[in-house]
N, C-alpha and C positions, 0 to 999 in steps of 0.2 A: 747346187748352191742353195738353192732354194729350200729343201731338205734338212740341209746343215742351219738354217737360219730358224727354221721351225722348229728343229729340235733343242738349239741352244735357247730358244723363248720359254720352253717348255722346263727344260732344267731348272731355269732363273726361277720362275714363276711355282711351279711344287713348293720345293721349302717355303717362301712366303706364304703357301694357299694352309701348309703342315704345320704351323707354327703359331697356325692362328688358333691351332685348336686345343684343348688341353684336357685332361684327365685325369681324373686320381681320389684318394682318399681324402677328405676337407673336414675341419669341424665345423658344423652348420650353428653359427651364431645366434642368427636372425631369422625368422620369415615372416611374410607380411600375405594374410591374407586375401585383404581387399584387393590390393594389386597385384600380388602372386610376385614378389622376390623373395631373393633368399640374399642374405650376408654372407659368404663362409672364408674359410683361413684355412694355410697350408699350417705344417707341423710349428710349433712356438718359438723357433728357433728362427723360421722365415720371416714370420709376421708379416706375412703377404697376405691380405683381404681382396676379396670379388665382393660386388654386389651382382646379381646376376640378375636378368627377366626369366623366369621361370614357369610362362604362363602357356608354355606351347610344351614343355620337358614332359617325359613320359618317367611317370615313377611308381617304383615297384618297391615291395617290401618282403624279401625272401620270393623272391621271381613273383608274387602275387601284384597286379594294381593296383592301387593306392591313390584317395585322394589326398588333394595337398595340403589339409588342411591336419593331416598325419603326421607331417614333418616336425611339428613341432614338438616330440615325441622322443625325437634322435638328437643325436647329439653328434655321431661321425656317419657320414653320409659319403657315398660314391658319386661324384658329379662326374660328367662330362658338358662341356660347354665351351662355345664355340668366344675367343675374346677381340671384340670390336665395341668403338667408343659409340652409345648412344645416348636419347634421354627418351624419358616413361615419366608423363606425369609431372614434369617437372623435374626430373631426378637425376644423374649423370650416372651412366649403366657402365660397367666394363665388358657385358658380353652378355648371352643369353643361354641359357642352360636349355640341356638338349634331353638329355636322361640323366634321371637322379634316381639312383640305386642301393637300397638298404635293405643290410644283411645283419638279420639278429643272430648273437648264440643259441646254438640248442642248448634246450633247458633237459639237464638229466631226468629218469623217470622215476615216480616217488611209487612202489607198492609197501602196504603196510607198513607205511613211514622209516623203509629205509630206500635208499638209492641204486637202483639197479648199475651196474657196471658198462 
């Protein structure tokens, strides 16, 4: 019984612990510096916004490190981040980013001023 009782705890509890998490492509609106957030938004059609804490996120630019004061550079950004209500500063957070991930186009190669294939 005992058994049955820890594994239905375990069931409930996944999805809530899975749901807190989120991932995906955003446009990065905003970022701040000093305090290290970022603004971003799902596609224009949601108009769903995060502010996120951003001050522990590991981010890369084409798998390379980056600081984050690079961000401001991009415009669609790969976030992962974890969403729970906090404040920073004063500020009310919806969650803290984890990894922020940017990935540029290859730029085609120019010899003798035409464009290799």
């Amino acid at each position: 019984m005992r058994k049955v009782w820890i594994g239905l705890c375990i069931a409930l509890l996944v999805p809530m612990v899975l749901m807190a998490l989120e991932s995906g492509q955003f446009r990065l609106l905003s970022s701040t510096d000093v305090t290290k957030m970022i603004l971003i938004s799902q596609s224009p059609e949601k108009k769903v916004k995060y502010l996120l804490d951003a001050t522990t996120a590991k981010i890369t630019v084409d798998g390379k490190a980056t600081e984050f004061k690079e961000l401001a550079h991009y415009s669609v950004v790969n976030v992962r981040f974890e969403l729970k209500k906090l404040s920073k500063d004063g500020i009310s957070l919806d969650g803290v980013a984890t990894e922020i991930r940017i990935l540029t186009p290859e730029q085609p190669k120019k010899i003798d001023g035409k464009f290799l294939p």
